[in-house]
C-alpha positions in Angstrom: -92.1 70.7 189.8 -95.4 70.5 192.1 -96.3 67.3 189.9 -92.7 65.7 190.3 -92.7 65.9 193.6 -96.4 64.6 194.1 -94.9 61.1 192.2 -91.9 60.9 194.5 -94.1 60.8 197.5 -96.5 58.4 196.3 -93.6 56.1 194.9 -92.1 56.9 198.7 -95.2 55.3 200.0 -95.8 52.4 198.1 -92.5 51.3 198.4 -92.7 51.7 202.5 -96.6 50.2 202.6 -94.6 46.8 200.9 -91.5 46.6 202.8 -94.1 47.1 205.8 -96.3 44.0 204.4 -93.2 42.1 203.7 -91.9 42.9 207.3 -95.1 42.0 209.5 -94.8 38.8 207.2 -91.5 38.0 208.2 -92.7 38.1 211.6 -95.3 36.0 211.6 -93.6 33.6 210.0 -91.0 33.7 212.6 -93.7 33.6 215.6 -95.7 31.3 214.1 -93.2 29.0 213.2 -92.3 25.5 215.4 -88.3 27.0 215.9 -85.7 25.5 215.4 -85.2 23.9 218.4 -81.8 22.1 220.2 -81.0 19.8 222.9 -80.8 22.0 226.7 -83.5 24.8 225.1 -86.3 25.8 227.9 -89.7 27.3 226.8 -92.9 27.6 228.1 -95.7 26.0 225.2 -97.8 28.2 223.3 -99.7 25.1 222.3 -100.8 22.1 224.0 -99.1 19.1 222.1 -99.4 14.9 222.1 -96.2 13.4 223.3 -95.6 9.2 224.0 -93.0 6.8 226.0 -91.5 5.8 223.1 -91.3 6.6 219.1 -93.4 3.8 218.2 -96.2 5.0 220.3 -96.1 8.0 219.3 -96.6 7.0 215.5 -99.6 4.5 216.9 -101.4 7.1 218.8 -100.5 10.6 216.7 -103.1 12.4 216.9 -105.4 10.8 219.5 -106.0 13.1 222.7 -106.5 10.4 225.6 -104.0 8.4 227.5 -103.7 5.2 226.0 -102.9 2.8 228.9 -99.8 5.7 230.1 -98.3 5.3 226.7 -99.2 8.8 225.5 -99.7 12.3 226.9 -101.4 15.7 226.4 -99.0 18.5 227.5 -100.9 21.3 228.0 -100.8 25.2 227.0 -98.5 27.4 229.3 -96.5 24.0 230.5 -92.7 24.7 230.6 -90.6 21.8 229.1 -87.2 21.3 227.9 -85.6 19.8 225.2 -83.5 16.9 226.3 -82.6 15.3 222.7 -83.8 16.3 218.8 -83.6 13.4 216.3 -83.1 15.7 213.3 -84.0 13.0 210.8 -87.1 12.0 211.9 -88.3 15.9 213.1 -88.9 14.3 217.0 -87.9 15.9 220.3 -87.3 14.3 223.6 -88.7 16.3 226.1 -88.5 17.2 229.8 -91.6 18.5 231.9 -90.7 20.9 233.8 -94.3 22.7 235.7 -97.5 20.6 236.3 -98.5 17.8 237.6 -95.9 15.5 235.0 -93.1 17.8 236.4 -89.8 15.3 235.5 -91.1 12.7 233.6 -89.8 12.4 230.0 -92.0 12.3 226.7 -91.6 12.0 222.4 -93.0 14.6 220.6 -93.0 15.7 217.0 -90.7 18.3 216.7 -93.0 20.5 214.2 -95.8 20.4 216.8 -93.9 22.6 219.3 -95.0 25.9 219.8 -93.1 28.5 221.8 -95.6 30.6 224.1 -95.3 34.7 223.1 -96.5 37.6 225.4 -96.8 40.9 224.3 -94.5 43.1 226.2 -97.5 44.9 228.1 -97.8 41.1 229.5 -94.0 40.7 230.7 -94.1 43.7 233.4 
């Protein structure tokens, strides 16, 4: 009976360490992830991202950090911004700054590269 019971509790455990793996998975998929995103959402960026004035600068300069003649735009970490449009077919965002120096002004940026900025809840008092 001793042995029986033994088994139970280490099929109990191995069950609850892999629903536990599978959860803290799940989670950092869901942090980690670039949202899903809709027109009028506010968030503060967890990343700093490249945004331009218009889609075909954006595509010319992806990926290059400097201002090119005002036609891009690094938005820093911790800058809030909102969402003013999604083009769902071609993964960009139009976006609103709203803190920082480029408070107002209005930039394209690839929708994947948005990152939502997370606190721990020690961090939100």
């Amino acid at each position: 009976m001793d042995k029986l019971i033994e088994l139970i509790k280490k099929a109990f455990y191995r069950i609850a360490g892999v629903l536990l793996v599978f959860g803290v998975m799940a989670a950092l998929y869901v942090i980690g992830s670039g949202g899903d995103y809709k027109t009028g959402d506010e968030l503060r960026l967890g990343e700093s991202i490249t945004g331009a004035n218009s889609i075909e600068n954006l595509e010319k300069n992806s990926g290059n950090i400097f201002n090119v003649g005002g036609d891009t735009i690094t938005i820093s970490k911790h800058q809030r911004i909102k969402i003013v449009k999604t083009l769902e077919e071609d993964n960009l965002a139009l976006i609103e700054v709203l803190s920082g120096s480029d408070k107002g002004t209005q930039w394209r940026v690839k929708k994947s590269s948005i990152r939502r900025e997370y606190k721990s809840r020690s961090s939100r008092k």
